[in-house]
C-alpha positions in Angstrom: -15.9 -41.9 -8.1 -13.2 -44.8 -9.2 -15.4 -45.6 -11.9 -14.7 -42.0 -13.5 -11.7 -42.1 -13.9 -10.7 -44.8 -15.9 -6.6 -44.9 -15.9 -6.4 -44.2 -12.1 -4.2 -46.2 -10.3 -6.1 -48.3 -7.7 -3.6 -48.1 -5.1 -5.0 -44.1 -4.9 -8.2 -45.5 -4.6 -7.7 -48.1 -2.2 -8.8 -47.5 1.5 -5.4 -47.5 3.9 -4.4 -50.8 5.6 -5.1 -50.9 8.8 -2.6 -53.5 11.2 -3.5 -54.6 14.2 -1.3 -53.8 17.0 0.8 -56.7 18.8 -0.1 -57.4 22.8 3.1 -55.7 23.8 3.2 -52.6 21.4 2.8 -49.3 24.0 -0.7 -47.2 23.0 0.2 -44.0 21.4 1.2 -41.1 23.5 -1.8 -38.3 21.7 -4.7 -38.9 19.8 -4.2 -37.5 16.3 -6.0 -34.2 15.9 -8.5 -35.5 13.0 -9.6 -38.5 11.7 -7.0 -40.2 9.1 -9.7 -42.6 6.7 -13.8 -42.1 6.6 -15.7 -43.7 9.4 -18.2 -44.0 6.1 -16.0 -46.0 3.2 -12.8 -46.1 5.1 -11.1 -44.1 2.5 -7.7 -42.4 3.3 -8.6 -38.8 3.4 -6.1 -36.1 1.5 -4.2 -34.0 3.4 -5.8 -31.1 4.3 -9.2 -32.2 3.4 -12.8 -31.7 5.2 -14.2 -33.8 3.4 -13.7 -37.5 1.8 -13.3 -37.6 -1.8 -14.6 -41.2 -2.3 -17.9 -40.5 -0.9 -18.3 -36.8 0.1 -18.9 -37.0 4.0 -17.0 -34.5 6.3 -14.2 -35.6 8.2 -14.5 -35.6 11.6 -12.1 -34.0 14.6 -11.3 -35.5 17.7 -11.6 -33.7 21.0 -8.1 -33.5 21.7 -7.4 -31.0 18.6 -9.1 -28.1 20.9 -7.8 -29.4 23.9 -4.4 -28.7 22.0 -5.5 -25.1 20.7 -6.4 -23.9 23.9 -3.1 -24.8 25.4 -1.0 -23.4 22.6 -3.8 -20.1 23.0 -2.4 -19.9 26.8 0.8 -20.4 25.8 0.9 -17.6 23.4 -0.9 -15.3 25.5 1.6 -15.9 28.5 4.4 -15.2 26.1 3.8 -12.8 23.9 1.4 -10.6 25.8 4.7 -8.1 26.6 4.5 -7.6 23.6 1.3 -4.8 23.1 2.7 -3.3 26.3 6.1 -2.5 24.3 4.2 0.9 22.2 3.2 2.1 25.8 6.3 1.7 27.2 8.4 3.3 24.5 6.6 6.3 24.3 6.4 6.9 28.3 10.5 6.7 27.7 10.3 9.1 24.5 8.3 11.9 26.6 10.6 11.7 29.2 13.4 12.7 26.7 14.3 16.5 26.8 14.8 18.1 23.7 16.5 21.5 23.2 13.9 24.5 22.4 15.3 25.5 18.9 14.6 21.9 17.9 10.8 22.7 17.3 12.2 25.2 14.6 13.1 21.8 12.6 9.4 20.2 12.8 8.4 19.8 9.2 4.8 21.5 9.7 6.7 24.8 11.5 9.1 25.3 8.3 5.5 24.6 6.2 3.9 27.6 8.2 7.3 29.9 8.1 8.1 29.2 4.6 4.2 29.4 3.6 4.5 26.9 1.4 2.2 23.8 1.1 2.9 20.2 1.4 4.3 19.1 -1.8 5.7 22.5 -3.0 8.1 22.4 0.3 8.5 18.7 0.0 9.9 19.4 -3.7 11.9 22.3 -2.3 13.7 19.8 0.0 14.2 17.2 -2.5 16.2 20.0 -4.9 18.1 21.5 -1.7 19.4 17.9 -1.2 20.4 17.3 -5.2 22.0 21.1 -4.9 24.3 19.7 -1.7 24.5 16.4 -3.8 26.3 18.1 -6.7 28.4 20.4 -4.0 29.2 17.0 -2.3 30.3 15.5 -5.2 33.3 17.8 -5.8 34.5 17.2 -1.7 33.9 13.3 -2.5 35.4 12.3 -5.5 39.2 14.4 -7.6 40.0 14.2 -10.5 43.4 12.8 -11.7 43.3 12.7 -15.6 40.6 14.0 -18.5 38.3 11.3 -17.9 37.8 11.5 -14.8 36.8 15.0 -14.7 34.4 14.8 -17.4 32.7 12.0 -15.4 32.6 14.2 -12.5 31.5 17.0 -14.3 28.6 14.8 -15.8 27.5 13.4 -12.5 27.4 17.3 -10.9 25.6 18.0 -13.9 22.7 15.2 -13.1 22.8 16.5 -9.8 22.2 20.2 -10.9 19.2 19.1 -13.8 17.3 16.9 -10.6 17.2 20.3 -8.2 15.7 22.5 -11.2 13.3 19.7 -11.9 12.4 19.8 -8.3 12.4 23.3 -8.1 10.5 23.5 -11.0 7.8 21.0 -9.6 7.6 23.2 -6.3 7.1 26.5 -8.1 3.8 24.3 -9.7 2.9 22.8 -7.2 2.5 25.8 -5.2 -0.8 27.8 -4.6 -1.4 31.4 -5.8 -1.5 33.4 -2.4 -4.3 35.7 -2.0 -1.8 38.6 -2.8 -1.1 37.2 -6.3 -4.6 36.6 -7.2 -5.2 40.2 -6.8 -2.5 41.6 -8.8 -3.7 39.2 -11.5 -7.6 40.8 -11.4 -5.9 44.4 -11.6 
């Protein structure tokens, strides 16, 4: 594959140097998980690579790499395994919470059935209810002490105002001709 490329640098090419150790140099503490150069050509192989680039063979893994898995595996088993009984816990402490009776009346699918609207009509009705209290709002927030101020205030209560009749707009759209209306419309 050197011979392809014709400006590489040989240095890139050449397989790694391998010293030998002196009599009183201590072994190595691990074994490294894979294979650093190709049994095959002796190649250095790329970081991250399965296979050699020189000569194509697969680059082999030493035993120790799953010896290593498997004790990070227990590890994270034996620390993290509170973890998936966190939801169960947190919901047997929800249940045991007592809410007041008249709370129910707040549950977004009981105003659906009251109001007898359907989903995205009464979510649009919501939306413009908040942009009418966001224009009431802004007069409690914010006075006026000269011209310019007023007129900004008056602008902003004015975006607030043109958002709910978009939404209430989009509600009245959105919502579904009841049975009652249909038949007026055949009469």
């Amino acid at each position: 594959m050197a011979e392809v490329v014709q400006d590489a640098q040989h240095e890139f090419w050449r397989s790694p140097i391998v010293l030998e150790p002196s009599a009183d140099a201590a072994p190595p503490a691990a074994a490294p998980a894979v294979a650093e150069a190709c049994a095959d050509c002796g190649t250095e192989f790329m970081i991250g690579a399965r296979f050699c680039h020189a000569c194509g063979r697969r680059r082999p893994v030493v035993a120790a790499a799953t010896a290593d898995a498997t004790l990070i595996a227990g590890l994270w088993v034996r620390n993290v395994a509170w973890v998936r009984t966190l939801p169960v816990s947190i919901a047997a402490a929800w249940n045991k919470i007592s809410f007041p009776d008249w709370l129910r009346y707040l549950h977004f699918h009981e105003i659906k059935r009251s109001i007898g609207l359907p989903t995205a009509a009464l979510i649009a009705f919501m939306i413009g209810l908040g942009c009418v209290a966001g224009a009431i709002g802004l007069s409690l927030f914010y006075r006026a002490s000269n011209l310019a101020e007023f007129q900004a205030i008056q602008m902003w209560r004015i975006e607030w105002l043109l958002a709910a009749t978009a939404s209430f707009v989009a509600g009245i759209l959105l919502k579904k001709p009841s049975d009652k209306d249909q038949d007026n419309e055949n009469d």
